[in-house]
Wavefront OBJ file of the C-alpha trace (Angstrom):
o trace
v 0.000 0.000 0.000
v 2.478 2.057 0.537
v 4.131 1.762 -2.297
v 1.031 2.676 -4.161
v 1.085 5.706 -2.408
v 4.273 6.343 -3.676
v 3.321 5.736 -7.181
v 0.291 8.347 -7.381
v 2.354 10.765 -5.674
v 4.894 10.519 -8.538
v 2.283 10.217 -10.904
v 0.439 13.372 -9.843
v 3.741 15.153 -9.418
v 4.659 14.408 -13.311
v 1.445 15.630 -14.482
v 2.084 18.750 -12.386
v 5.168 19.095 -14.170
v 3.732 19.027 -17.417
v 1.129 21.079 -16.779
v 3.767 23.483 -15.651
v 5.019 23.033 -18.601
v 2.719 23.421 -20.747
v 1.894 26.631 -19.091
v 5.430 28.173 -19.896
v 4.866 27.196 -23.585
v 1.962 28.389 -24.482
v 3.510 32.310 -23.512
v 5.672 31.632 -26.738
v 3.832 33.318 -29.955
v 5.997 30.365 -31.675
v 3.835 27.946 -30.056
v 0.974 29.509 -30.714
v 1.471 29.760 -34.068
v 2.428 26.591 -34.673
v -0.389 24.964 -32.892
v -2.916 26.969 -34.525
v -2.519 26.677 -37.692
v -4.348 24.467 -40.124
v -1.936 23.380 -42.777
v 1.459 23.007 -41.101
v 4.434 23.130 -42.716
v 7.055 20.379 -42.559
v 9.309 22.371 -40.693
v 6.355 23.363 -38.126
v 5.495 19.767 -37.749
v 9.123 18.836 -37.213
v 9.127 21.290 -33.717
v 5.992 20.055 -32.354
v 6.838 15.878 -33.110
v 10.440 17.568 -31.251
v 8.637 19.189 -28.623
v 5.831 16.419 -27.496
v 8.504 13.656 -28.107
v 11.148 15.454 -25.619
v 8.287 16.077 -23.175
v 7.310 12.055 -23.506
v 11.335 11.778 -22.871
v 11.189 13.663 -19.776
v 7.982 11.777 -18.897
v 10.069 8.528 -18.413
v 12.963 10.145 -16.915
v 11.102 11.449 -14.055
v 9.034 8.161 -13.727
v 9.181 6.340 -10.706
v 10.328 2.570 -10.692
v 8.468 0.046 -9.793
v 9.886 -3.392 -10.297
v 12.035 -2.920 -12.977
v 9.098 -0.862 -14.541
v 8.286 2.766 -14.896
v 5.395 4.422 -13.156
v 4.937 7.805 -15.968
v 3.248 10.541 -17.805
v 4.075 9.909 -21.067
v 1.018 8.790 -22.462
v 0.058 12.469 -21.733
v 3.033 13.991 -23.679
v 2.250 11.555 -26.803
v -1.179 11.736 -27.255
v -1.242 15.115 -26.696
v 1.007 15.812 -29.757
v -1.333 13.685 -31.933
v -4.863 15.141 -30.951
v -3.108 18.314 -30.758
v -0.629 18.595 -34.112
v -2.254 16.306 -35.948
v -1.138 12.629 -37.199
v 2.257 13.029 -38.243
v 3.234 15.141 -35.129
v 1.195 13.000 -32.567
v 3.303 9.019 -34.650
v 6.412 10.723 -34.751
v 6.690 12.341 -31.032
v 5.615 8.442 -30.264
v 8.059 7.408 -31.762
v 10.822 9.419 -30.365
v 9.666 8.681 -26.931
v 9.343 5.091 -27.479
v 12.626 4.308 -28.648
v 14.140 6.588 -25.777
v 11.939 4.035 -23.441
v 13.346 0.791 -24.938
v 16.878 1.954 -24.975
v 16.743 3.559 -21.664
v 16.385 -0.255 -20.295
v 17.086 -2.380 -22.847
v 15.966 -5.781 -21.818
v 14.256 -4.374 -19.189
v 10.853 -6.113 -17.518
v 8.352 -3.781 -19.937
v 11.506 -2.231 -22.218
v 9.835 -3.356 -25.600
v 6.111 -3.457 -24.279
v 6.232 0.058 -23.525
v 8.181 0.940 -26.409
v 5.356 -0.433 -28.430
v 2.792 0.983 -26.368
v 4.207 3.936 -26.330
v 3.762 4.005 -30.599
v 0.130 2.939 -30.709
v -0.857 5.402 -28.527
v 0.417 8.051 -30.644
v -1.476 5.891 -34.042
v -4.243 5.556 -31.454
v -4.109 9.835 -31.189
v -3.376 9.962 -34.832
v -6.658 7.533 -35.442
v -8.841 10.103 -33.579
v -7.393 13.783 -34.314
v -10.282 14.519 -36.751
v -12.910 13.847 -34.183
v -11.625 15.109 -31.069
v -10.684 18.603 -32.322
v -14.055 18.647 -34.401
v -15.157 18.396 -31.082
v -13.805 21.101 -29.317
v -11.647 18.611 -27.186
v -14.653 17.980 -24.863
v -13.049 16.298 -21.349
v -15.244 13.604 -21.703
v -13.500 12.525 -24.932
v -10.042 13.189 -24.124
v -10.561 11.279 -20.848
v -11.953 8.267 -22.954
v -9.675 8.434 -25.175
v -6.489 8.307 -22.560
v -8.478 5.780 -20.509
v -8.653 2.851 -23.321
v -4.658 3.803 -24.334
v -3.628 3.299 -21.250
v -5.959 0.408 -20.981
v -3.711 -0.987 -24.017
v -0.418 -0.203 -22.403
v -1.655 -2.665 -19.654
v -2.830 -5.268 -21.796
v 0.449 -5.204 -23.885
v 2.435 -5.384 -20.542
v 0.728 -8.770 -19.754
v 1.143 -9.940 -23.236
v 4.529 -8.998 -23.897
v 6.606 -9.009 -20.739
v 8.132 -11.952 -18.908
v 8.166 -13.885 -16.509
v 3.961 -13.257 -16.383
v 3.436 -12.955 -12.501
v 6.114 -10.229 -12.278
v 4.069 -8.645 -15.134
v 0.659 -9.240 -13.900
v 2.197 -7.835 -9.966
v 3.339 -5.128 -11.798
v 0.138 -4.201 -13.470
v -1.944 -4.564 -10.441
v 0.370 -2.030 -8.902
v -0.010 0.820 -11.779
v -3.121 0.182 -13.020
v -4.895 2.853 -10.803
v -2.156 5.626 -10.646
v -1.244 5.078 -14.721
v -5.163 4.739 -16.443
v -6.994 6.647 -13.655
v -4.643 9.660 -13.033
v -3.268 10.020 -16.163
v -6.684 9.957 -17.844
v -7.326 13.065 -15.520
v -3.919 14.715 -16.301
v -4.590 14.492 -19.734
v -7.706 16.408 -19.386
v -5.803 19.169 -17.450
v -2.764 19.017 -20.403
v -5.320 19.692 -22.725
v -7.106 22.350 -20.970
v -4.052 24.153 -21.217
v -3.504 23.949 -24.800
v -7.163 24.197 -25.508
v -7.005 27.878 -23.936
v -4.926 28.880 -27.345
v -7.742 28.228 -29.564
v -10.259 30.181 -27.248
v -7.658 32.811 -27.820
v -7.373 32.441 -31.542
v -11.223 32.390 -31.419
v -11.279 35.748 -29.440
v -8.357 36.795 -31.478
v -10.812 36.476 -35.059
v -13.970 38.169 -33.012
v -11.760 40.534 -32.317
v -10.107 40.935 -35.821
v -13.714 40.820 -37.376
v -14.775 43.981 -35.781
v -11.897 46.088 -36.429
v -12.034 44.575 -40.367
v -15.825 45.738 -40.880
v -14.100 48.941 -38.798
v -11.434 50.011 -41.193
v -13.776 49.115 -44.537
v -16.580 51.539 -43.010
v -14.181 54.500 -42.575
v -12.563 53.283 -46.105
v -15.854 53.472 -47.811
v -16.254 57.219 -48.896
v -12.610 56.696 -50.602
v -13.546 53.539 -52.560
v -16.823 55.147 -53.395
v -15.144 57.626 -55.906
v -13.662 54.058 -57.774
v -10.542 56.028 -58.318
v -7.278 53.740 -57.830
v -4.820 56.659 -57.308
v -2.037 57.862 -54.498
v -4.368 60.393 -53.104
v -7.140 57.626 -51.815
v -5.112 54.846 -51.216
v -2.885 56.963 -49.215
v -5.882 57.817 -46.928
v -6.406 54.208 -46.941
v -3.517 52.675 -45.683
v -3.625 55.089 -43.224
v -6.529 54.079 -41.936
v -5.335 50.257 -41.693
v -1.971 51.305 -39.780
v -4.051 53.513 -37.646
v -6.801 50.628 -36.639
v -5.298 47.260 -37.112
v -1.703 48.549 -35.135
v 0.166 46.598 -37.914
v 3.636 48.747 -38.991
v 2.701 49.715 -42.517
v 0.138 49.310 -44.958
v 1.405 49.477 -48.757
v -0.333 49.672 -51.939
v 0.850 48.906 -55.382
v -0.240 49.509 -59.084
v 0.787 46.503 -60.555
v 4.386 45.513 -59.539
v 5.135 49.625 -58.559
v 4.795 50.844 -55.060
v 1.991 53.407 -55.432
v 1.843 54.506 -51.593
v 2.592 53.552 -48.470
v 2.151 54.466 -44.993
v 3.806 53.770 -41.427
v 7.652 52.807 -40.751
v 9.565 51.196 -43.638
v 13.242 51.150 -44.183
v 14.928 50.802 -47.439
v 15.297 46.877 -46.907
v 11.542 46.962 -46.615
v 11.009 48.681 -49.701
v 13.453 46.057 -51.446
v 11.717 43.193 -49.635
v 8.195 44.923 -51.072
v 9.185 45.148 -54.939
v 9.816 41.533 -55.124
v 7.000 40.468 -52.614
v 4.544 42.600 -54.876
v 6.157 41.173 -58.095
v 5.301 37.759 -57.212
v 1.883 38.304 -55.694
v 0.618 40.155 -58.875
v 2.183 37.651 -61.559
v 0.158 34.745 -59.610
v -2.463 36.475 -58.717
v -2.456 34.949 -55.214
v -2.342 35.910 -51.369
v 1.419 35.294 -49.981
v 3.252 35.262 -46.627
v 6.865 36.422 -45.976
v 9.337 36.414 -43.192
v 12.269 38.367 -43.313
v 14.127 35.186 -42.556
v 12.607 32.737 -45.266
v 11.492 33.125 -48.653
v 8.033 34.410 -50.125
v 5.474 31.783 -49.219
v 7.237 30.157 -46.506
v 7.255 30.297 -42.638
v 10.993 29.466 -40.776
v 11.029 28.760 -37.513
v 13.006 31.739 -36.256
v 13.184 34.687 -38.167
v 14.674 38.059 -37.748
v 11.287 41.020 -37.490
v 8.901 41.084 -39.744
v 6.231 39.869 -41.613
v 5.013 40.757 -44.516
v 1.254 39.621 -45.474
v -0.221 40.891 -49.163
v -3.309 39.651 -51.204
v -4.242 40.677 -54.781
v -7.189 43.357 -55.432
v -9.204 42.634 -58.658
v -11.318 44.788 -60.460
v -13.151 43.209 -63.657
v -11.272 40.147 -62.857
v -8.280 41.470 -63.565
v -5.501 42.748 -61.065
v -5.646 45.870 -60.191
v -2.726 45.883 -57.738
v -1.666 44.704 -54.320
v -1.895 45.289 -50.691
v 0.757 44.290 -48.340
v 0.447 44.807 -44.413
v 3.946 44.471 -42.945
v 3.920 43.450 -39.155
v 6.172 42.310 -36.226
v 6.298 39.083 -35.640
v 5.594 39.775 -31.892
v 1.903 39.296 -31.291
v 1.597 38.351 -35.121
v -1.404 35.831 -35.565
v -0.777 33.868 -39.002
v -4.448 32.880 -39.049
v -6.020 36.043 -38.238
v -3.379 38.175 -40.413
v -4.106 36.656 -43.297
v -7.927 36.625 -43.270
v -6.955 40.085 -42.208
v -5.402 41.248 -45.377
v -7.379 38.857 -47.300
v -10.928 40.273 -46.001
v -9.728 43.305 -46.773
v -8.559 42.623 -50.471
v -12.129 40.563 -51.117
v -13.615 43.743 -50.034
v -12.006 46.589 -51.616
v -12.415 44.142 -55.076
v -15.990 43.995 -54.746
v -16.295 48.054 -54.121
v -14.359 48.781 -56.957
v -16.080 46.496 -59.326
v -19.222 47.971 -57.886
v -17.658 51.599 -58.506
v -16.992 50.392 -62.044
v -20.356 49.324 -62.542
v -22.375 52.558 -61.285
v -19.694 54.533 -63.631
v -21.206 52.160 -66.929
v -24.750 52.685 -65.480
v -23.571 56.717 -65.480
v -22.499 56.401 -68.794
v -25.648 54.348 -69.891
v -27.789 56.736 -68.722
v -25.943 59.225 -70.676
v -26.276 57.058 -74.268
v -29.772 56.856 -73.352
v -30.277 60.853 -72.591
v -28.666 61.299 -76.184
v -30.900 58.403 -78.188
v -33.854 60.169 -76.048
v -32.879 63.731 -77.563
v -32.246 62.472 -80.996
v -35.902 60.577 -81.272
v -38.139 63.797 -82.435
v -40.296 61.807 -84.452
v -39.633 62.753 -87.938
v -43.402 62.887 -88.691
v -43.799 66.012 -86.252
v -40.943 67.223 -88.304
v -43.112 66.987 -91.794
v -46.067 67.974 -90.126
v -44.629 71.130 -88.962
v -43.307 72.177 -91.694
v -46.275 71.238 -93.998
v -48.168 73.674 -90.984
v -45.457 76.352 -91.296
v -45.775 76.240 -95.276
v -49.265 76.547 -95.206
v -49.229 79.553 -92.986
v -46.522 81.553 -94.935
v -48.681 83.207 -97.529
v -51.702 84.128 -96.165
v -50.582 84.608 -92.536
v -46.353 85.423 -92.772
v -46.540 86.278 -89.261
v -48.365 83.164 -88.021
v -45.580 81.185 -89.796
v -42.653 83.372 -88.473
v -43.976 82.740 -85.033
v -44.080 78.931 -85.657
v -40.516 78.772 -86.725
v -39.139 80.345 -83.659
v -41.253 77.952 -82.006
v -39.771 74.747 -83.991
v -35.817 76.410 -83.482
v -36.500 76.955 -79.937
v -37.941 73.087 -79.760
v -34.717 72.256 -81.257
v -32.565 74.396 -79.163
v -33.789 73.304 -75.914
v -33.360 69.664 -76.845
v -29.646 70.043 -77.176
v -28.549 72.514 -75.106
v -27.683 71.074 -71.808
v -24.785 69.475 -70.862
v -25.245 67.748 -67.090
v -29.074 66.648 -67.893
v -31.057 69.063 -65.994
v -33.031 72.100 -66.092
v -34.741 74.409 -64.338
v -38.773 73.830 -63.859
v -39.300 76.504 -66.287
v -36.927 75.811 -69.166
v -38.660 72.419 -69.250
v -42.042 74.225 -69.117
v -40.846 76.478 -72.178
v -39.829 73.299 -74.023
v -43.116 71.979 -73.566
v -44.760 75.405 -74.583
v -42.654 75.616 -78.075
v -43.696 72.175 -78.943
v -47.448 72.837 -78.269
v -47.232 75.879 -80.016
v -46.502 73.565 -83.486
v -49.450 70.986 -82.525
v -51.946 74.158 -81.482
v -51.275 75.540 -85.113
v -51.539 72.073 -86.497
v -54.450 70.552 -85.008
v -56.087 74.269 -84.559
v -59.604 74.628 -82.920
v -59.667 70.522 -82.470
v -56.919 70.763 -79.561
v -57.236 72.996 -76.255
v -54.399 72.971 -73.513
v -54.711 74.358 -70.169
v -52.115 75.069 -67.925
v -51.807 75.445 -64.423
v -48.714 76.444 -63.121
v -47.452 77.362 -59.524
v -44.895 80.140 -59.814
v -41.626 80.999 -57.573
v -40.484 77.390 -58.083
v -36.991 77.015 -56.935
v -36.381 73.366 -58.894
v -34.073 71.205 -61.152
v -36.273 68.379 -63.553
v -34.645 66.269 -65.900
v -34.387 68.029 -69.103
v -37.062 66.179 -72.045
v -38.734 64.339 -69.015
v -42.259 66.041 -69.644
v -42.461 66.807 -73.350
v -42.883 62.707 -74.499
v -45.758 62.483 -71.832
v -47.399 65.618 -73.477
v -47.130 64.313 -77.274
v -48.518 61.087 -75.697
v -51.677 63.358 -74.352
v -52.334 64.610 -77.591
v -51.241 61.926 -80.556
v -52.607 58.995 -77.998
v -54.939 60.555 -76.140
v -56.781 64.146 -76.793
v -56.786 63.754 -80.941
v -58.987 60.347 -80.666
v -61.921 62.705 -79.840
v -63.776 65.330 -81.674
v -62.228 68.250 -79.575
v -59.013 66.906 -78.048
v -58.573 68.435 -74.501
v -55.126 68.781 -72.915
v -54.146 69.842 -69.183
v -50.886 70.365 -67.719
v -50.681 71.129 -63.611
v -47.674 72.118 -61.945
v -48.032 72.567 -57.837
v -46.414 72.341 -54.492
v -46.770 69.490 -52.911
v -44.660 70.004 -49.077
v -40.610 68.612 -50.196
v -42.077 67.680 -53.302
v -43.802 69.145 -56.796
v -46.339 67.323 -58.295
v -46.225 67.599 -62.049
v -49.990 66.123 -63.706
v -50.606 65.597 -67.613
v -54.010 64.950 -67.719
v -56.181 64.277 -71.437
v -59.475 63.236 -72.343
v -58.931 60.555 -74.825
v -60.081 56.772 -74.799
v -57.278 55.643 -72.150
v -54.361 53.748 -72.512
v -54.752 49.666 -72.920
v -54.230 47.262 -70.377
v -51.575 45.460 -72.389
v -49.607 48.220 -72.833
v -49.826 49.469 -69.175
v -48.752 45.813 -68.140
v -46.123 46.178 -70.875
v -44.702 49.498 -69.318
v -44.573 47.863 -65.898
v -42.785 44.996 -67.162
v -40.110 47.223 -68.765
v -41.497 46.627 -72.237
v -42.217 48.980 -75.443
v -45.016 49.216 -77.028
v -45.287 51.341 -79.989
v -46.809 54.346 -78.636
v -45.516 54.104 -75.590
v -41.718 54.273 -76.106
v -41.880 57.921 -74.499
v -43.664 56.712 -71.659
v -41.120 53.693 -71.254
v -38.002 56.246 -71.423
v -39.131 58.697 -69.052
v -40.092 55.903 -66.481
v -37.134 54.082 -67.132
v -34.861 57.628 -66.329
v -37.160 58.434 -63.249
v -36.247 55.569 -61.862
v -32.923 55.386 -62.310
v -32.686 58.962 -61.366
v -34.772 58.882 -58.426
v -35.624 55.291 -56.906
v -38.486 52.807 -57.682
v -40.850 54.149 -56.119
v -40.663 57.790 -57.967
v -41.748 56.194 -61.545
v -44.842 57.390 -63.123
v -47.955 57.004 -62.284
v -51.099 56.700 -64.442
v -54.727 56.526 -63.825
v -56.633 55.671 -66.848
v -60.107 54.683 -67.981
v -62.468 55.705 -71.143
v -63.066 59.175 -70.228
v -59.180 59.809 -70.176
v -55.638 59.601 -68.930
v -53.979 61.034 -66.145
v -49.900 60.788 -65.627
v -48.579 61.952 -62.589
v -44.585 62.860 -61.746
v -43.566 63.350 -58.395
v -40.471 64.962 -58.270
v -38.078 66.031 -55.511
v -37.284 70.099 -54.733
v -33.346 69.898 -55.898
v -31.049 72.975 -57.117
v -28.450 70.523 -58.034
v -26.746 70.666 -61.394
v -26.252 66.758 -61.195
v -28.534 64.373 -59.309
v -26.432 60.917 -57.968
v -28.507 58.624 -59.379
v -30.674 55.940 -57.378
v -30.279 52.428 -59.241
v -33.331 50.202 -58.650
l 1 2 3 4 5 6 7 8 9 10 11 12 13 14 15 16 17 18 19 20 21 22 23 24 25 26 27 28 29 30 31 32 33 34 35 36 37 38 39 40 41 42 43 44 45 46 47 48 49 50 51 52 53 54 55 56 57 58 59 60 61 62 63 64 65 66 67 68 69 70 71 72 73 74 75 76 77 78 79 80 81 82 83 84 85 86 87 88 89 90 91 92 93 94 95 96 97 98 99 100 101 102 103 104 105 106 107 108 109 110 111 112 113 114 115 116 117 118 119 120 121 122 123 124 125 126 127 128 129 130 131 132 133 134 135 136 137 138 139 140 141 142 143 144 145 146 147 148 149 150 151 152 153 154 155 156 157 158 159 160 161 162 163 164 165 166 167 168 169 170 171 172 173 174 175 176 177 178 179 180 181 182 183 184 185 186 187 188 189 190 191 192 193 194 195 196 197 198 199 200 201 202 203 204 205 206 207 208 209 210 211 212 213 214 215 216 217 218 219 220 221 222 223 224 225 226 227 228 229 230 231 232 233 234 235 236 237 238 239 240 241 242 243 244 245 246 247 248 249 250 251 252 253 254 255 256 257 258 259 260 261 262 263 264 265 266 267 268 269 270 271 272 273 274 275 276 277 278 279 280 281 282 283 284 285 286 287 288 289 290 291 292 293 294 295 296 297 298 299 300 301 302 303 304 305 306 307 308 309 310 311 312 313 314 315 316 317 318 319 320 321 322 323 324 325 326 327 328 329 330 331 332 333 334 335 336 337 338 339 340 341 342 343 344 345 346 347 348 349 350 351 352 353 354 355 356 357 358 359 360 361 362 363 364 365 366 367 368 369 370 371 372 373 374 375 376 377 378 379 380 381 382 383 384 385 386 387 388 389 390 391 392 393 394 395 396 397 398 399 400 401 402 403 404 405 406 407 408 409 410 411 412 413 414 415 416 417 418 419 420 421 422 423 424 425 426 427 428 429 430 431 432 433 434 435 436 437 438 439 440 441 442 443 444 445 446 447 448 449 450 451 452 453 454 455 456 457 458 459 460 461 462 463 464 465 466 467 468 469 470 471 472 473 474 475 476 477 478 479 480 481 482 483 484 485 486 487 488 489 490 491 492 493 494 495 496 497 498 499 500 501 502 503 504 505 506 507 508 509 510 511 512 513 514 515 516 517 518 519 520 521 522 523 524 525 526 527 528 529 530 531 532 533 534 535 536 537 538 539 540 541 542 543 544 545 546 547 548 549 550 551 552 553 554 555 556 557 558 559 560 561 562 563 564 565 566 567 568
């Protein structure tokens, strides 16, 4: 009995010291790094198998003897490495500490049966990596898990050592101190590792916020769509100022463009070669100033350098490259740092590139809108105007200046808009040619508030009028036109009103779907440009029956020159 005391006092004192251990290392950003990354490198995996396998060594070292046997921890130290580093780390630390137990005693009572226990229970960790971390490494499962290996180790000791009753004394003496108490150790070994993922978990929380951080304050800059010194300047500086990384850099292709925060002339070196190969394969990179572009060394000198690609139309645009000190340098969260922040700024300038299209869309459009005057109002007019010339020279002078001011005010502005009234006067010159044409048949009123302080899009009101009267008024006997302009609180309520046979349901389901008809093409422009000027919900609206159609345009009270368009 006593010496059963002796042996869980040794026992618990060995899993003390590892936990001790353990402890120290994980204060080591090398460790931490190592541990929590998901594709290790050979080199990584070459510390870690090092570093469990030395910890199994010192395991059996400090083991107490019992009968020509070992009371240890090492189970701990191997399995550990496995569930831990993975398969190769958690074979090969078993390895390493196996051999050091069979040569430590060669020919010993339970040399080769722990040697070869020793091994399986690193396959054994190996076997279940996958699950255990895809569990979190619950206790319940690591304590399993260490129970049945060291439930192994005792089975091999019975099968493999000789003579059998020293084996089978031996067993009954460890078998409570070595399954029991190391099956609890492990769980506290664990614990102690398991604290560096909670980190690295609060680590990418943490990183997460400051990311959607910097892009919010970096959003008016990529806005403008502009990839030039001036922005990106302001941009770095914002990722230097937030993230507490060194320097922020941005390139045009393989050139520096800007950069921002402390960089030496080796950096900028290091940085023209970094940015070379990130933009010829269009892929995110890692450097250390101690290694070479891709790859990690175990010890370097200061920094690291982290840069990702941006695309715009699927084509590189340039590169960004955060430099940091390795101090307090997370590989994981740096590079879904940088990364994040590449994916991002891609997507805003491909957005930018695709409101600046839309722009220049709406543009084409404003142009194709100004050069459909419908060549039959052309002939008409002048067939009016002709007619007019001899027995009323005046009447026909009158109508000209009307037809050269229609044509003036069609082409004269530049940005789009005009003032209420100019729009009004464009409207007036063209009813001016239909008044003399269609004579005592055709009657407009008009209704108009004055004092209005207002931009309109410039030919937004004339195609709804020519609809009034070619559609609507001229299908009756005496063709009856009225256009109301009033005050409506922020807004101005614009009203065409006629009273012709209405406007079909198939063509007022064809305007809503986005689809010409042939009389309707005016209508279809101007809703189209309302809406893309102004939103959805600021698109015409008609109310039509047999007695007549009404078209209403609600507009907003804007001085501006240009109005940012609303896509929808």
């Amino acid at each position: 009995m006593i010496m059963d005391l002796e042996i869980i006092r040794s026992v618990i004192l060995n899993i003390g010291l590892l936990v001790i251990l353990a402890l120290l290392l994980t204060q080591f950003s090398i460790t931490k790094r190592f541990i929590t990354g998901e594709k290790k490198t050979l080199s990584e995996q070459v510390f870690l198998m090092a570093l469990f396998g030395v910890m199994g060594i010192v395991s059996t070292i400090t083991g107490y003897e019992v009968s020509g046997a070992i009371a240890n921890t090492r189970v701990i130290s191997v399995m550990a490495g496995g569930l831990i580093g993975g398969p190769v780390v958690g074979i090969g630390a078993s390895v390493i500490a196996g051999l050091h137990r069979y040569f430590s005693d060669v020919g010993g009572l339970t040399a080769l049966s722990c040697a070869i226990s020793t091994m399986a229970e690193g396959v054994l960790s190996a076997f279940f990596y996958t699950r255990i971390k895809a569990k979190g490494y619950q206790e319940s499962h690591v304590f399993l898990l260490t129970f049945a290996a060291e439930l192994l180790q005792m089975a091999l000791i019975l099968l493999i050592a000789r003579p059998f009753d020293m084996a089978y004394t031996l067993v009954r003496a460890i078998f409570v101190p070595m399954v029991m108490f190391n099956s609890v150790g492990m769980v506290f070994f664990m614990s102690i590792f398991k604290s560096i993922f909670t980190e690295q978990a609060y680590e990418i929380g943490k990183n997460t916020t400051m990311t959607f951080e910097i892009t919010r304050k970096c959003l008016p800059y990529l806005a403008k769509g502009t990839y030039d010194k001036e922005s990106l300047f302001e941009i770095a500086k914002t990722i230097v100022t937030h993230s507490g990384h060194q320097a922020a850099v941005f390139t045009q292709g393989e050139k520096l463009l800007t950069t921002y925060g402390e960089l030496n002339q080796k950096d900028l070196m290091v940085l023209e070669a970094f940015a070379k190969k990130i933009y010829e394969e269009k892929s995110s990179f890692l450097y250390e100033s101690s290694g070479t572009a891709g790859k990690r060394e175990l010890f370097g000198k200061s920094k690291v350098y982290m840069g990702s690609p941006i695309f715009k139309n699927r084509e590189t645009l340039g590169t960004l490259i955060v430099v940091s000190s390795k101090s307090g340098f997370s590989i994981p969260t740096g590079k879904e740092f940088v990364e994040g922040l590449t994916q991002f700024f891609s997507v805003q300038y491909d957005l930018a590139e695709l409101d600046h299209q839309k722009a220049l869309l709406h543009k084409v459009e404003y142009r194709a809108l100004q050069s459909q005057i419908n060549p039959h109002f052309i002939f008409n007019s002048l067939n009016t105007i002709s007619a007019f010339t001899r027995e009323k020279p005046e009447k026909a002078r009158d109508l000209l200046i009307a037809l050269a001011a229609y044509f003036r005010n069609s082409i004269k502005t530049k940005d789009g808009f005009v003032s209420i009234y100019e729009e009004l006067e464009y409207v007036n010159a063209y009813l001016e040619l239909e008044k003399a044409r269609f004579e005592d048949r055709l009657e407009v009123k008009l209704n108009i508030e004055s004092d209005l302080k207002m931009k309109v899009p410039c030919l937004i009101l004339q195609p709804i009028v020519e609809n009034a009267i070619l559609h609507g008024a001229m299908k009756r006997k005496k063709g009856i036109v009225h256009i109301s302009v009033e005050s409506i609180g922020e807004d101005v309520e614009i009203s065409i009103e006629d009273n012709g046979q209405g406007i079909p349901e198939k063509v007022l389901a064809a305007l809503k779907e986005g689809e010409t008809k042939e009389f309707s093409i005016g209508l279809f422009n101007v809703e189209k440009r309302l809406r893309y000027l102004y939103g959805r919900d600021r698109g015409l609206k008609i109310q039509t029956g047999e007695e007549g159609t009404r078209v209403i345009i609600t507009l907003p009270k804007v001085m501006e020159t240009e109005y940012q368009p609303v896509f929808a």
